[in-house]
C-alpha positions, 0 to 999 in steps of 0.5 A: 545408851546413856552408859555408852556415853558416859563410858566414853566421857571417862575414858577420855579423848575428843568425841565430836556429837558425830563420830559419837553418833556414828560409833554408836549408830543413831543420830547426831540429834540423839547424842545431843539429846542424851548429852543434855539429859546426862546433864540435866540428871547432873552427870556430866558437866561443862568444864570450862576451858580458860583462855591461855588453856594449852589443851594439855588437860582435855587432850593430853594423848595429842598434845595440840590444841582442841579448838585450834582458836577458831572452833567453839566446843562444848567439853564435859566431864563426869561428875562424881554422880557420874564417876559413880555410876559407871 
């Protein structure tokens, strides 16, 4: 399940711990479970958005902003361990 997870991390785009949870069938607990222990073993980390960030960067099929200004997410990125292990 943790290799789902970070399968998807590489392949990009925006999973919300919901839709995560729906397309891998478990709950929304588990995916946040397993977020913080990819991170903990350190592989995934938080990339952290600056202020100005046009979104091009996490979100470049679409083009528009991911936080619409108004929303707080958590955007992670694959490590090089992380990178590895796929």
């Amino acid at each position: 399940m943790l290799m789902k997870i970070l399968k998807r991390l590489k392949d990009g785009g925006i999973y919300s711990n919901k839709l995560m949870a729906k397309e891998l069938g478990v709950s929304e607990s588990i995916i946040e479970q397993m977020i913080l222990q990819l991170e903990q073993l350190g592989y995934i980390k938080k990339d952290i958005m600056t202020s100005g960030c046009d979104c091009s960067s996490c979100a470049p099929k679409k083009k528009s902003c991911c936080t619409g200004g108004n929303v707080k997410i958590d955007l992670w990125k694959l490590t090089e361990k992380g990178n590895r292990a796929i």
